[in-house]
C-alpha positions in Angstrom: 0.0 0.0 0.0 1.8 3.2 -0.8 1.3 6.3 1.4 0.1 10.2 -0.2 2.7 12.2 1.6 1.7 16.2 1.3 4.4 19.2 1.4 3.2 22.4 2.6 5.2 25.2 2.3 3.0 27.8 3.8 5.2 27.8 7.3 8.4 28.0 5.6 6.6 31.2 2.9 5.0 32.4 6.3 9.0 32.4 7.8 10.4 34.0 4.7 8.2 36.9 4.4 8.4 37.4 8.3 12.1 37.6 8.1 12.2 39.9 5.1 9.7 42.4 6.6 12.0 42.4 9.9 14.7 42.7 7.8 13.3 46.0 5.5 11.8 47.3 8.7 15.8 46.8 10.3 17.3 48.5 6.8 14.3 51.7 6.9 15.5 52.2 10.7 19.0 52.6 10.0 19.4 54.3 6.7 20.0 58.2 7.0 16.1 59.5 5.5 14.2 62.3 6.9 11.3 62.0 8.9 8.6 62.2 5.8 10.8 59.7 4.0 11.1 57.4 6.5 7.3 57.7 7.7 6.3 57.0 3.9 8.6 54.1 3.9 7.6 52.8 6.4 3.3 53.2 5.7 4.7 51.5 1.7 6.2 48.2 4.0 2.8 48.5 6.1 0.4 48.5 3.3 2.9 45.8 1.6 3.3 43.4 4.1 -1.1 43.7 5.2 -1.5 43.0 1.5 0.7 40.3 1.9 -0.6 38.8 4.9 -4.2 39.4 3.1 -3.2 36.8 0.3 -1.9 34.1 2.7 -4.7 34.4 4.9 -7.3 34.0 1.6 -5.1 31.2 0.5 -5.4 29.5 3.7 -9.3 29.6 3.7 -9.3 28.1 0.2 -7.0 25.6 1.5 -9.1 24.9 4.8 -12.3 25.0 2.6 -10.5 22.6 0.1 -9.7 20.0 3.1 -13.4 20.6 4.7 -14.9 19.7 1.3 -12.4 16.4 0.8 -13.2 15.2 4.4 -17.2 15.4 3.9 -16.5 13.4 1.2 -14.5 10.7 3.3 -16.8 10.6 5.8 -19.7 10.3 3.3 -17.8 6.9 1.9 -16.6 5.8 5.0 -20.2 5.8 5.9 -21.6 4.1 2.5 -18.9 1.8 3.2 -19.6 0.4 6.7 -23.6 0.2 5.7 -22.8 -1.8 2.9 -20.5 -3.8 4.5 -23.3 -4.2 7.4 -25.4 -5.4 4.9 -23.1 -7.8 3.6 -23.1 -9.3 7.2 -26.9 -9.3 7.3 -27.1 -11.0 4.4 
């Protein structure tokens, strides 16, 4: 019997975009910009990264809806399969 083995690279994407908002937010800090610059750097990263974090979080309830969907389906076999089966036994 072989075994369906899933990757999901949502935590590691999650990880990399974490990192490379610290790490903008790290380089906006200690380049030498004025105040306006910096504060409109700094509301451009903002309105990226909620943009961002906007698209993961839709992806992730199309992926949760995705799994919700596949398990009804499961359990709607499962249960065919075991009432068949008891009727099998009933004869």
């Amino acid at each position: 019997m072989s075994e369906s083995t899933t990757t999901s690279y949502g935590p590691t994407l999650l990880a990399f975009l974490a990192g490379a908002a610290i790490g903008a937010v790290v380089v906006a800090l200690t380049t030498p910009k004025t105040g306006p610059e910096l504060r409109g750097d700094l509301k451009d990263l903002t309105r990226r990264a909620k943009c961002g974090a906007g698209k993961l979080a839709a992806d992730a309830s199309d992926t949760f809806d995705d799994l919700k969907g596949r398990t009804l389906l499961a359990a709607a076999d499962l249960k065919r399969g075991m009432t068949d089966a008891a009727n099998d036994l009933k004869g």
